[in-house]
OpenMM code with the backbone's topology and positions (N, CA, C; nanometers):
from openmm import Vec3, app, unit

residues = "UNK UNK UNK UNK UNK UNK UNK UNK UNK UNK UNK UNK UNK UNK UNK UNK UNK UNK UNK UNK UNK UNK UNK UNK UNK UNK UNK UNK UNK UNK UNK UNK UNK UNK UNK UNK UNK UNK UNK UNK UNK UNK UNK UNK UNK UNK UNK UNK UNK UNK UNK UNK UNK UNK UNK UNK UNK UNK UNK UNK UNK UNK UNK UNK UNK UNK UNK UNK UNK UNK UNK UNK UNK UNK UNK UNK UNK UNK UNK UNK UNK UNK UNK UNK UNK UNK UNK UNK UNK UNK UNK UNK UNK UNK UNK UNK UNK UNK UNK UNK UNK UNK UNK UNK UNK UNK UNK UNK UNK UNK UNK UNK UNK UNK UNK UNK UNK UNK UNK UNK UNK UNK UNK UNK UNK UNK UNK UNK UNK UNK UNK UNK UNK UNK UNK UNK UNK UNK UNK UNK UNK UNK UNK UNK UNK UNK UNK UNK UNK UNK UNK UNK UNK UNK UNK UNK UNK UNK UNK UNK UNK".split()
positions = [
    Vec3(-0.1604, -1.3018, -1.8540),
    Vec3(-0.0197, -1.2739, -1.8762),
    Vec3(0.0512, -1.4038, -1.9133),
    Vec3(0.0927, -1.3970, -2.0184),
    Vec3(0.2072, -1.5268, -2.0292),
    Vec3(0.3336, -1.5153, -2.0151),
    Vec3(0.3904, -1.5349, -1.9349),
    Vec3(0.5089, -1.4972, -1.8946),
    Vec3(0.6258, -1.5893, -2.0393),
    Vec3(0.6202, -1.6522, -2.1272),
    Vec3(0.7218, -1.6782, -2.1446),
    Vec3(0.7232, -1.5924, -2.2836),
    Vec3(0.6220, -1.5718, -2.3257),
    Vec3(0.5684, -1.4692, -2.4413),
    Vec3(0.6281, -1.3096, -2.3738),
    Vec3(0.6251, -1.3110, -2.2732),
    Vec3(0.6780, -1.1535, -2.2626),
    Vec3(0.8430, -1.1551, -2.2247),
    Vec3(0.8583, -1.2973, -2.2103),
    Vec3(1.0520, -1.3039, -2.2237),
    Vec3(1.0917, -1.3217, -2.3612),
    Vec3(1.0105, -1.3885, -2.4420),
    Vec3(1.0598, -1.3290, -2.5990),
    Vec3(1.0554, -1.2206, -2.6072),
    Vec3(0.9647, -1.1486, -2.5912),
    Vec3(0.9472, -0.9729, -2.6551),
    Vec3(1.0367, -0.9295, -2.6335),
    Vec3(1.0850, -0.9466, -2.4784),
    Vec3(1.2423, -0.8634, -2.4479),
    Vec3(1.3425, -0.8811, -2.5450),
    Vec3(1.3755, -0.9473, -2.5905),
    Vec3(1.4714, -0.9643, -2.6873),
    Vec3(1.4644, -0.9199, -2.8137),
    Vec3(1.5510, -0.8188, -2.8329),
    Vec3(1.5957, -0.7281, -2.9456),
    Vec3(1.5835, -0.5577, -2.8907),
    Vec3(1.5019, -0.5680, -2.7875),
    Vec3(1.4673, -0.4513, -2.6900),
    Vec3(1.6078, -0.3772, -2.6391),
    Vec3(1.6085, -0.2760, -2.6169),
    Vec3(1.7508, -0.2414, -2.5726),
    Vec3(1.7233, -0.1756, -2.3912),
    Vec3(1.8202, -0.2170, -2.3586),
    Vec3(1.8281, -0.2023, -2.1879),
    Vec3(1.8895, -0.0781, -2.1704),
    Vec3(1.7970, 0.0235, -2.0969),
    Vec3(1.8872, 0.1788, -2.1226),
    Vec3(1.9132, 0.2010, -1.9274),
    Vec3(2.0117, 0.2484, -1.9734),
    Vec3(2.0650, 0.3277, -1.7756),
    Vec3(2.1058, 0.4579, -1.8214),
    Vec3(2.0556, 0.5479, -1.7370),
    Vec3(2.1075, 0.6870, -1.7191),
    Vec3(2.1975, 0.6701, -1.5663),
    Vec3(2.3600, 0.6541, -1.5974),
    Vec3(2.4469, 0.6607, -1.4990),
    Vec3(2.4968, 0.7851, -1.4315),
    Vec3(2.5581, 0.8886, -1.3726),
    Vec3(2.6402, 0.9773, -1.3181),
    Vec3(2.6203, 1.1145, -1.4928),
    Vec3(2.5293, 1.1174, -1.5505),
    Vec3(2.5099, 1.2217, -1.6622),
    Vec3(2.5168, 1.1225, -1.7887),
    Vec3(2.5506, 0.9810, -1.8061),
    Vec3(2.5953, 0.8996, -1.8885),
    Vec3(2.4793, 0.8436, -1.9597),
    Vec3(2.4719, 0.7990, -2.0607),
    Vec3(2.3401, 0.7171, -2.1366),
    Vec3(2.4346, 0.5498, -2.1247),
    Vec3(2.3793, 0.4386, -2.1283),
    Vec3(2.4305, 0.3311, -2.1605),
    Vec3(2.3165, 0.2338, -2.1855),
    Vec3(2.3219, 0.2056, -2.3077),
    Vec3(2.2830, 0.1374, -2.3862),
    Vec3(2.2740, 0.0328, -2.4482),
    Vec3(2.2079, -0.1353, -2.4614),
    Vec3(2.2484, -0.2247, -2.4965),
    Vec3(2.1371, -0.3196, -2.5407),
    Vec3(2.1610, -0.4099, -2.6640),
    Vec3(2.0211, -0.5032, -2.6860),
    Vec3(2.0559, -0.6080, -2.6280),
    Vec3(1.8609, -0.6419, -2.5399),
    Vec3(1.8764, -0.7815, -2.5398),
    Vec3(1.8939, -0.8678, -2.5468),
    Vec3(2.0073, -0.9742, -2.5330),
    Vec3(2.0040, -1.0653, -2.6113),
    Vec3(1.9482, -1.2251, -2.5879),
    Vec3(1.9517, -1.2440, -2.4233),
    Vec3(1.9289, -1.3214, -2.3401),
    Vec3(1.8629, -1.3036, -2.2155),
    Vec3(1.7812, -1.4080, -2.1700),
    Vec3(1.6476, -1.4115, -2.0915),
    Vec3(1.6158, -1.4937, -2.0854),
    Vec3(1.5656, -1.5479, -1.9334),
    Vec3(1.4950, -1.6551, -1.8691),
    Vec3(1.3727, -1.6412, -1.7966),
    Vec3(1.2874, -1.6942, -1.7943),
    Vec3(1.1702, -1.6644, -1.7451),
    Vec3(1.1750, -1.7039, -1.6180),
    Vec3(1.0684, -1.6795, -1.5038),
    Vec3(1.0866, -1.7777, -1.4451),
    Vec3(0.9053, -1.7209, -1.3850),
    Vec3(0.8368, -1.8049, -1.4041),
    Vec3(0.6886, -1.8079, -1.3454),
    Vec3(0.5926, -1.8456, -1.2533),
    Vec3(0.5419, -1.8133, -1.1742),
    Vec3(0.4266, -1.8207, -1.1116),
    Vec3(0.5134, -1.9050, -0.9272),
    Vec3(0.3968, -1.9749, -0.9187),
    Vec3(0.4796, -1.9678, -0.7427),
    Vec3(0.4639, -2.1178, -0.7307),
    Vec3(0.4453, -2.1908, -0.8757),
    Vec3(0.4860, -2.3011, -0.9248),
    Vec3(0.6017, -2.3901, -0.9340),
    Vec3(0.7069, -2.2780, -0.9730),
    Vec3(0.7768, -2.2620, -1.1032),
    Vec3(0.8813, -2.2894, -0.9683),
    Vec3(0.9625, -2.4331, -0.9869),
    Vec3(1.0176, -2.4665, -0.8660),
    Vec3(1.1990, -2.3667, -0.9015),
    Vec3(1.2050, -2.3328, -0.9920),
    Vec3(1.3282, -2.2241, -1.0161),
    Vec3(1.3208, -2.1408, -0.9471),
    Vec3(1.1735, -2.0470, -0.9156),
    Vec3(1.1938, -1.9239, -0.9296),
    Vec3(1.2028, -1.9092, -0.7525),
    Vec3(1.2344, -1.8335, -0.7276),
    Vec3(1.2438, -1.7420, -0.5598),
    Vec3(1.0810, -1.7046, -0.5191),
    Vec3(0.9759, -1.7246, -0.6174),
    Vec3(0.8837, -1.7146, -0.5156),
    Vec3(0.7976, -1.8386, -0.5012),
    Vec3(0.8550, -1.9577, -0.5594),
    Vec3(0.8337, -2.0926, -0.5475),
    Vec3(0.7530, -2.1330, -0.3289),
    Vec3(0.8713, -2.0793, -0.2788),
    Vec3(0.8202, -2.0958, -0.1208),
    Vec3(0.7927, -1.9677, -0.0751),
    Vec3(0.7034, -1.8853, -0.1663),
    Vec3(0.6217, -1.7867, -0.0888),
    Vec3(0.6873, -1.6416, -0.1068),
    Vec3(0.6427, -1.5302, -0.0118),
    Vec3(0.6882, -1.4110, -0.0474),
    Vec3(0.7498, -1.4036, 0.0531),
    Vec3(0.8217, -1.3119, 0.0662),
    Vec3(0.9323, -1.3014, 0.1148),
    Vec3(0.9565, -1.1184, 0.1088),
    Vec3(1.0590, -1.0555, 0.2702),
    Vec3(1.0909, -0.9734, 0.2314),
    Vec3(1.2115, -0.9442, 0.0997),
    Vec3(1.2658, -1.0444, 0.0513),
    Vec3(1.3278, -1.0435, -0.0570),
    Vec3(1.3087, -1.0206, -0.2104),
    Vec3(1.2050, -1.1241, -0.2062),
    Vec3(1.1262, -1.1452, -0.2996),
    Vec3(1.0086, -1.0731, -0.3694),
    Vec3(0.9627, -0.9526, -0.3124),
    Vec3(0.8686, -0.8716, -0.2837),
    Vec3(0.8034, -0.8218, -0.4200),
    Vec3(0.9387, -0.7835, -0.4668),
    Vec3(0.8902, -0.6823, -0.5516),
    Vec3(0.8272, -0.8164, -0.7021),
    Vec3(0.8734, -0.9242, -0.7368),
    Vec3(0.8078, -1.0086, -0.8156),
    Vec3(0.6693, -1.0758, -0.7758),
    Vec3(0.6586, -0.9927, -0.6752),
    Vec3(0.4374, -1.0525, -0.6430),
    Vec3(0.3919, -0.8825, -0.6545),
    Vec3(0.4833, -0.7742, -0.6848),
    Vec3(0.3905, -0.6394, -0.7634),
    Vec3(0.3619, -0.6647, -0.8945),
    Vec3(0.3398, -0.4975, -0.9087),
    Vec3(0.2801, -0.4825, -1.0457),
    Vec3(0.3739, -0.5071, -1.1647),
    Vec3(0.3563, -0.5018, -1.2609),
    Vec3(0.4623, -0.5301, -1.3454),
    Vec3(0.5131, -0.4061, -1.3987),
    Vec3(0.6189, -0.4166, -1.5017),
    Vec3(0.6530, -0.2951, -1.4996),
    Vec3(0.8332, -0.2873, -1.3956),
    Vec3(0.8036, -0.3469, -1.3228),
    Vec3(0.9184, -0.2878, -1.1765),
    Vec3(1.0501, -0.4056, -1.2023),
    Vec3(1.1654, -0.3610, -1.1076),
    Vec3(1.2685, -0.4224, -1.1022),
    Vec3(1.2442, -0.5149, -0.9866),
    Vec3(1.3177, -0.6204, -0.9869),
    Vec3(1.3386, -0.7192, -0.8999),
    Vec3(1.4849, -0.7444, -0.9063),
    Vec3(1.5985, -0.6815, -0.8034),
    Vec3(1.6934, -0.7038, -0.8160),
    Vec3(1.7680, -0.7810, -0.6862),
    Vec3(1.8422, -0.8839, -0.6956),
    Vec3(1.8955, -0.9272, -0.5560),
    Vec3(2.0385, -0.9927, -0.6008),
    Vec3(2.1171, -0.9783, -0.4913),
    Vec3(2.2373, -1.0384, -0.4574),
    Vec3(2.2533, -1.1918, -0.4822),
    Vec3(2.3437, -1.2407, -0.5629),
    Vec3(2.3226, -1.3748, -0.6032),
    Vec3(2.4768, -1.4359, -0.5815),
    Vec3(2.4748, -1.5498, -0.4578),
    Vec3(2.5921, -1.5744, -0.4004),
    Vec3(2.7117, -1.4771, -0.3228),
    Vec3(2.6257, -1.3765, -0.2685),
    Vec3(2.6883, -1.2662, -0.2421),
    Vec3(2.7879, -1.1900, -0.3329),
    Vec3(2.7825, -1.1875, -0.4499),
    Vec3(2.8969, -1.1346, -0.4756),
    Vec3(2.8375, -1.0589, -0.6800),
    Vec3(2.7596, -1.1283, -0.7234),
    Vec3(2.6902, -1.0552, -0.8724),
    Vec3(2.5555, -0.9907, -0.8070),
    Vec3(2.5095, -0.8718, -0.8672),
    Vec3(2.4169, -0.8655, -0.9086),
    Vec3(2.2852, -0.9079, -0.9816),
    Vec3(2.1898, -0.9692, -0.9725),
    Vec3(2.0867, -1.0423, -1.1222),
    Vec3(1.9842, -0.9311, -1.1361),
    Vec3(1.9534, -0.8673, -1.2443),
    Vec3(1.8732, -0.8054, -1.2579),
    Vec3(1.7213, -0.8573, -1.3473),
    Vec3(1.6495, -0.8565, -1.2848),
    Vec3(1.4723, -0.8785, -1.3159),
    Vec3(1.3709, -0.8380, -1.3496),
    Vec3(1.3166, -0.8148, -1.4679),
    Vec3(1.1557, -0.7506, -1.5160),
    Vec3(1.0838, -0.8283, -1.4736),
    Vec3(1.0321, -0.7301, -1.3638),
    Vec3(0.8828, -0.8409, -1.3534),
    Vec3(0.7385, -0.8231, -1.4436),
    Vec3(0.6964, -0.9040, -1.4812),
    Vec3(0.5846, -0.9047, -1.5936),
    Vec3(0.4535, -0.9753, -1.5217),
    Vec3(0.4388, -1.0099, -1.4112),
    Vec3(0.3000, -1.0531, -1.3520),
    Vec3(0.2189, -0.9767, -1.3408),
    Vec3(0.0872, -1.0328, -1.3149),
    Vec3(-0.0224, -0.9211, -1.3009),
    Vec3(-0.0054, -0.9191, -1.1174),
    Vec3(-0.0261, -0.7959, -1.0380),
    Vec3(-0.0466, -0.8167, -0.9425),
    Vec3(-0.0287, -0.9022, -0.8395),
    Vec3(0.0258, -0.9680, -0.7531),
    Vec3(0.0335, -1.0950, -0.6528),
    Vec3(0.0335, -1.2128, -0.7358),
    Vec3(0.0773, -1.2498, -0.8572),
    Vec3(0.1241, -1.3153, -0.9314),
    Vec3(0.3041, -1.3091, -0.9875),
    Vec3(0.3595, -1.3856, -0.9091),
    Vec3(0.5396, -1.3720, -0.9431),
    Vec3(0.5573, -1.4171, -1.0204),
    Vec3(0.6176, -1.3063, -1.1518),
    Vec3(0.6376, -1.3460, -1.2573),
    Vec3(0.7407, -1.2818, -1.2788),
    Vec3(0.8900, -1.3001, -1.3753),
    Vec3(0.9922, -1.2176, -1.3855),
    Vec3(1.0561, -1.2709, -1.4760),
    Vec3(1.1005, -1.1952, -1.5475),
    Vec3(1.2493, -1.2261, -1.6501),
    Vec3(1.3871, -1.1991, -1.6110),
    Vec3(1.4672, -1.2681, -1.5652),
    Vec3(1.6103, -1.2592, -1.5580),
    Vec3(1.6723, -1.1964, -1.7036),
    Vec3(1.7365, -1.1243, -1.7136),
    Vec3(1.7968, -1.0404, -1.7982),
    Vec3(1.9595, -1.1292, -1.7829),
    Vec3(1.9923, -1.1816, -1.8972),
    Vec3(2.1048, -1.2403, -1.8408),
    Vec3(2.2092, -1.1742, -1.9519),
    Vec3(2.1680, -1.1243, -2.0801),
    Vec3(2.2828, -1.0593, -2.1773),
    Vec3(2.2502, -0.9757, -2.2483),
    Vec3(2.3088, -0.8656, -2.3090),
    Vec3(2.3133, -0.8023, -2.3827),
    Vec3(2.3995, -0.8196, -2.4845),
    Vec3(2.4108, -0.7257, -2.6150),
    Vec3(2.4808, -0.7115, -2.7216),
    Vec3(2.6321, -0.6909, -2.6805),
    Vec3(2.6316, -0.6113, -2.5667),
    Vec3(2.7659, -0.5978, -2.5260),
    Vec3(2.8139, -0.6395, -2.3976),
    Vec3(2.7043, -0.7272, -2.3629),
    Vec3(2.7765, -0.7931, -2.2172),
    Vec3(2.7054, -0.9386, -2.2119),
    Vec3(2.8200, -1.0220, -2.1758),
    Vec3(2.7316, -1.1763, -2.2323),
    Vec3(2.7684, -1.2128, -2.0082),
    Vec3(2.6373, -1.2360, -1.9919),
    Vec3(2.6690, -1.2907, -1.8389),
    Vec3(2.5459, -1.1774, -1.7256),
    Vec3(2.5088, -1.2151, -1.6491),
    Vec3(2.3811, -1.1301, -1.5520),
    Vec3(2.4924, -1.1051, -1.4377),
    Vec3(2.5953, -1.1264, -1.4229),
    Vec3(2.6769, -1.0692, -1.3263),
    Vec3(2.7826, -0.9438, -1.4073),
    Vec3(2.8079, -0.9878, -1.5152),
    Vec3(2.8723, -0.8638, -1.5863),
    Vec3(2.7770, -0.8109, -1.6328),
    Vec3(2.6680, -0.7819, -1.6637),
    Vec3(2.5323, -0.7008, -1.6961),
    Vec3(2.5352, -0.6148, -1.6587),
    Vec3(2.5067, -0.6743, -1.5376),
    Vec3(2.4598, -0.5576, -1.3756),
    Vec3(2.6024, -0.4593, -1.3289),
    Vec3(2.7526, -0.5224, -1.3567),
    Vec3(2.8068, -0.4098, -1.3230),
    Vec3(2.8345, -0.3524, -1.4484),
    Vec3(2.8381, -0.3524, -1.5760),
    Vec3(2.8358, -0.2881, -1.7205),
    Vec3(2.7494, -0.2016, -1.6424),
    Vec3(2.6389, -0.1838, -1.6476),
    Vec3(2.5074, -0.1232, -1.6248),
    Vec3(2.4763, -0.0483, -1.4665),
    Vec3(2.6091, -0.0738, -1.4389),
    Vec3(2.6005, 0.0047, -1.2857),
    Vec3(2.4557, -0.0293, -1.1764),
    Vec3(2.4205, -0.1101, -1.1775),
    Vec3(2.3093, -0.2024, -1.1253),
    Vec3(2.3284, -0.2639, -1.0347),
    Vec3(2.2688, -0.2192, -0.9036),
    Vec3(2.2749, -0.2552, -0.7498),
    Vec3(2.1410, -0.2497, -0.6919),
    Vec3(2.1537, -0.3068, -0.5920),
    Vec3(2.0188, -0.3396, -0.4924),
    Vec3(1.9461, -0.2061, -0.5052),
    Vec3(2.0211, -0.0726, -0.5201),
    Vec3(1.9305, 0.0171, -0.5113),
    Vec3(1.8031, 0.0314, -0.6129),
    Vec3(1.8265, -0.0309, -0.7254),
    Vec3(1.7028, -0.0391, -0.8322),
    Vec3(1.6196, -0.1697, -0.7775),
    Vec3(1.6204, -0.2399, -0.6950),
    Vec3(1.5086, -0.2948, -0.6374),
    Vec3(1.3711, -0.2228, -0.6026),
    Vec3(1.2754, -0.2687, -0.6691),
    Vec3(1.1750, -0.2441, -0.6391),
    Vec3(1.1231, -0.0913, -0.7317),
    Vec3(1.2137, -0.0953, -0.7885),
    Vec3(1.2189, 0.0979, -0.8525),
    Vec3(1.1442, 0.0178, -0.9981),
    Vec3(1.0348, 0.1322, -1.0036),
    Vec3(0.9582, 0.1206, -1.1598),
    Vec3(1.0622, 0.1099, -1.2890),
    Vec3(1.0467, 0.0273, -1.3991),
    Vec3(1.1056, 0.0526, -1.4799),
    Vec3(1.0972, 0.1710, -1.6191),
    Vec3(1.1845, 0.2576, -1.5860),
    Vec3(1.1390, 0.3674, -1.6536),
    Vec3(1.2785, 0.5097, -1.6315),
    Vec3(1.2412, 0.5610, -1.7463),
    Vec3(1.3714, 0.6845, -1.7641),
    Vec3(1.3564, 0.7555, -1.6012),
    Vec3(1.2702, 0.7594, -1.5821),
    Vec3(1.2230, 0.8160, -1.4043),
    Vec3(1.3539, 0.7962, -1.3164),
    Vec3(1.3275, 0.6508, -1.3072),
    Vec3(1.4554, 0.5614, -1.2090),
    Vec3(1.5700, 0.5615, -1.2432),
    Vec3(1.6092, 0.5484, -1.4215),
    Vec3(1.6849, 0.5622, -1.4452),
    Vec3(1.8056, 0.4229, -1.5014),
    Vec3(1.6457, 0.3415, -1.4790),
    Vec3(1.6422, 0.1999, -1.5882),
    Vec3(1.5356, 0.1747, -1.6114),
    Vec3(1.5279, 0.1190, -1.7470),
    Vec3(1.4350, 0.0979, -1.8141),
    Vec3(1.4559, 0.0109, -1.9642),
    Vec3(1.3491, -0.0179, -2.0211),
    Vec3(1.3950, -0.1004, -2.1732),
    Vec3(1.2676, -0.0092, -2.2625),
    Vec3(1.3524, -0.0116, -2.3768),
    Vec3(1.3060, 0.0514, -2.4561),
    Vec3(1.2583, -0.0500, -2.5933),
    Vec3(1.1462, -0.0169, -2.7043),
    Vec3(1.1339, -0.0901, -2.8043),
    Vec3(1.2119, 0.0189, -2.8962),
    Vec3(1.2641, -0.0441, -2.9579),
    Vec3(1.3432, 0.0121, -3.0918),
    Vec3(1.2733, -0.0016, -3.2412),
    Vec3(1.1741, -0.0863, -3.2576),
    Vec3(1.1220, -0.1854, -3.3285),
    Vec3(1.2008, -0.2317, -3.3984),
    Vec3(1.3076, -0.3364, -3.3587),
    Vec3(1.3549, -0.4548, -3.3793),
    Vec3(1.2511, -0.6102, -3.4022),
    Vec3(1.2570, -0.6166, -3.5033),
    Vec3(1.1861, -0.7710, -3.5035),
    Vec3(1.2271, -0.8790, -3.5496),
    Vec3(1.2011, -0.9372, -3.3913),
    Vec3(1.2754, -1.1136, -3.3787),
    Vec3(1.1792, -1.1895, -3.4176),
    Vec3(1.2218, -1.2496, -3.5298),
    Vec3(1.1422, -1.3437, -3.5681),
    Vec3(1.1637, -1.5322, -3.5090),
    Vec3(1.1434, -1.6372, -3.5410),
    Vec3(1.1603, -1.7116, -3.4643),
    Vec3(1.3007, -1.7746, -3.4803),
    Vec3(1.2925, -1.7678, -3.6068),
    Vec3(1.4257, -1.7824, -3.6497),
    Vec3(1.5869, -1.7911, -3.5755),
    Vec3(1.5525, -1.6614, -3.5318),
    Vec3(1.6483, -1.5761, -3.4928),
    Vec3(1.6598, -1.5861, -3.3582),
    Vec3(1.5384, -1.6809, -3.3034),
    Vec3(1.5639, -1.7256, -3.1624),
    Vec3(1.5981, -1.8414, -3.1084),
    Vec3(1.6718, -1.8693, -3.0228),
    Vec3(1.6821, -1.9904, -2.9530),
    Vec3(1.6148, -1.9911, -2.8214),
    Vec3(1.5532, -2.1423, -2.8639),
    Vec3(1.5083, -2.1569, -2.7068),
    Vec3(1.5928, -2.3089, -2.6153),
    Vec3(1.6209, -2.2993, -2.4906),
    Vec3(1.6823, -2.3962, -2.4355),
    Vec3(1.6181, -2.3797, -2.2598),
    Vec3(1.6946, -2.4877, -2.1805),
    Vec3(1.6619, -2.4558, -2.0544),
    Vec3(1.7507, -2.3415, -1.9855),
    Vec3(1.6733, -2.3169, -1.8732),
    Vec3(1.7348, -2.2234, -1.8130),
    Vec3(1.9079, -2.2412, -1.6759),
    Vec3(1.9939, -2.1801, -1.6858),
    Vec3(2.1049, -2.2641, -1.6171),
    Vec3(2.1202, -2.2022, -1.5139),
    Vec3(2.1948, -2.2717, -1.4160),
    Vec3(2.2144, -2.3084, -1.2644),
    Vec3(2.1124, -2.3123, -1.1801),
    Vec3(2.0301, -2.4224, -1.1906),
    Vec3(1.9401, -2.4612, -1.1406),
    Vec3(1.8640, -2.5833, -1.0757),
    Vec3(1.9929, -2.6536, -1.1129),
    Vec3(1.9901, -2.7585, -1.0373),
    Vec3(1.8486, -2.8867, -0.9200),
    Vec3(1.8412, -2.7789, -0.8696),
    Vec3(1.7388, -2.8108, -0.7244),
    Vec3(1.6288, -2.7838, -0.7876),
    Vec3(1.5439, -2.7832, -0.9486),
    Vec3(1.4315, -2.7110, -0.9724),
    Vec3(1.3708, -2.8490, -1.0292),
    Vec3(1.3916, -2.9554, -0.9675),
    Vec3(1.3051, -3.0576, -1.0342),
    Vec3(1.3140, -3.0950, -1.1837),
    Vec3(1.1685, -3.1296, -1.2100),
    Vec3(1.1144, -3.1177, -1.3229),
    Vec3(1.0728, -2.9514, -1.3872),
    Vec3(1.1323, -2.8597, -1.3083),
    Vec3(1.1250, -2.7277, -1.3612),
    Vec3(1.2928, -2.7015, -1.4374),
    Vec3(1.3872, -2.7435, -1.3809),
    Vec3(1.4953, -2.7523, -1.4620),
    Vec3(1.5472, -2.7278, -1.5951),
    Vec3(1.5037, -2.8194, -1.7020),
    Vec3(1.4852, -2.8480, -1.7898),
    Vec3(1.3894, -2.8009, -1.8900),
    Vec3(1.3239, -2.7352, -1.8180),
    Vec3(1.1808, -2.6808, -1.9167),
    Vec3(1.2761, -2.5672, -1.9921),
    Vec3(1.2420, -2.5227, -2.1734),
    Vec3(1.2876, -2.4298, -2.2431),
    Vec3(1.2427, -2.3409, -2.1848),
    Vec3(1.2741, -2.2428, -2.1031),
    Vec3(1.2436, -2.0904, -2.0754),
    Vec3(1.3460, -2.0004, -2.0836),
    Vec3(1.4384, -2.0337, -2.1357),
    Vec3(1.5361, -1.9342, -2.1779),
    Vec3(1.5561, -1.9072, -2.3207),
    Vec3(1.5799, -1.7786, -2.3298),
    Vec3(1.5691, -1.7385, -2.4927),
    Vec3(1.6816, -1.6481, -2.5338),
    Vec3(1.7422, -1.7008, -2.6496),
    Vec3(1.8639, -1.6259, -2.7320),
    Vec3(1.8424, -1.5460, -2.8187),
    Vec3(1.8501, -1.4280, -2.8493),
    Vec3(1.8724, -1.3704, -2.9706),
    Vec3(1.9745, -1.4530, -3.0571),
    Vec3(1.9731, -1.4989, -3.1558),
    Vec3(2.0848, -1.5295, -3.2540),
    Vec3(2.1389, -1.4608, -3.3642),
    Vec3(2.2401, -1.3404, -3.3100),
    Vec3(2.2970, -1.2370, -3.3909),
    Vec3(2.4226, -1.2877, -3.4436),
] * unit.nanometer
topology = app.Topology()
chain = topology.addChain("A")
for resn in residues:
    res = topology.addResidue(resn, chain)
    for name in ("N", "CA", "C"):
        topology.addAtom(name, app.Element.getBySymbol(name[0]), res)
């Protein structure tokens, strides 16, 4: 699994929620990786955790948690098995920010751990949109401060629409 290869793919992908009878709909536009139990960014850097749980499953699933008490961040995890691997979802076409994302998208702790899929009632879809490189930016990933020499590493990726 390469985790930073499957945070490009996301992008151009569209993020679907089935709300209260509602469809809502939006492309990717922004994404950060964050990998392995290395990866001094990520939350499973010091281990698993009942928090952290669902980014050492299968892939496929949400990883969602409370960030400063007060946003939502919502997470694809892409690891194989007991490998924490995840993409922060930080924008869409119509919402630039992972705290306005998640409430655009009606997105709460309850999609923790929930498969990603029309099932749950989030999920991403391919449209076949193709991002070429062009059309992407890569930079570091932000507010992260405390991540070392993980800081700075390009793992965040732009659509450039």
């Amino acid at each position: 699994m390469n985790t930073l290869k499957e945070a490009q793919s996301l992008l151009g992908r569209r993020l679907m929620r089935r709300w209260r009878g509602k469809l809502i709909s939006s492309v990717i536009t922004e994404v950060e990786a964050y990998d392995g139990p290395m990866d001094k960014g990520s939350h499973a850097f010091r281990g698993q955790t009942k928090r952290n749980a669902p980014m050492f499953g299968p892939s496929g699933f949400w990883y969602v948690y409370l960030c400063y008490g007060v946003h939502w961040m919502l997470n694809y995890v892409v690891g194989d098995e007991g490998y924490p691997a995840a993409i922060l979802i930080r924008s869409t076409s119509d919402v630039r920010g992972p705290g306005k994302l998640t409430a655009h998208f009606h997105i709460s702790g309850a999609q923790n751990g929930t498969m990603a899929a029309p099932t749950s009632g989030l999920w991403i879809e391919d449209r076949a949109v193709h991002v070429t490189k062009n059309k992407m930016k890569t930079l570091p990933r932000v507010g992260i401060p405390y991540a070392q020499d993980w800081k700075d590493r390009p793992m965040r990726f732009i659509l450039d629409v």
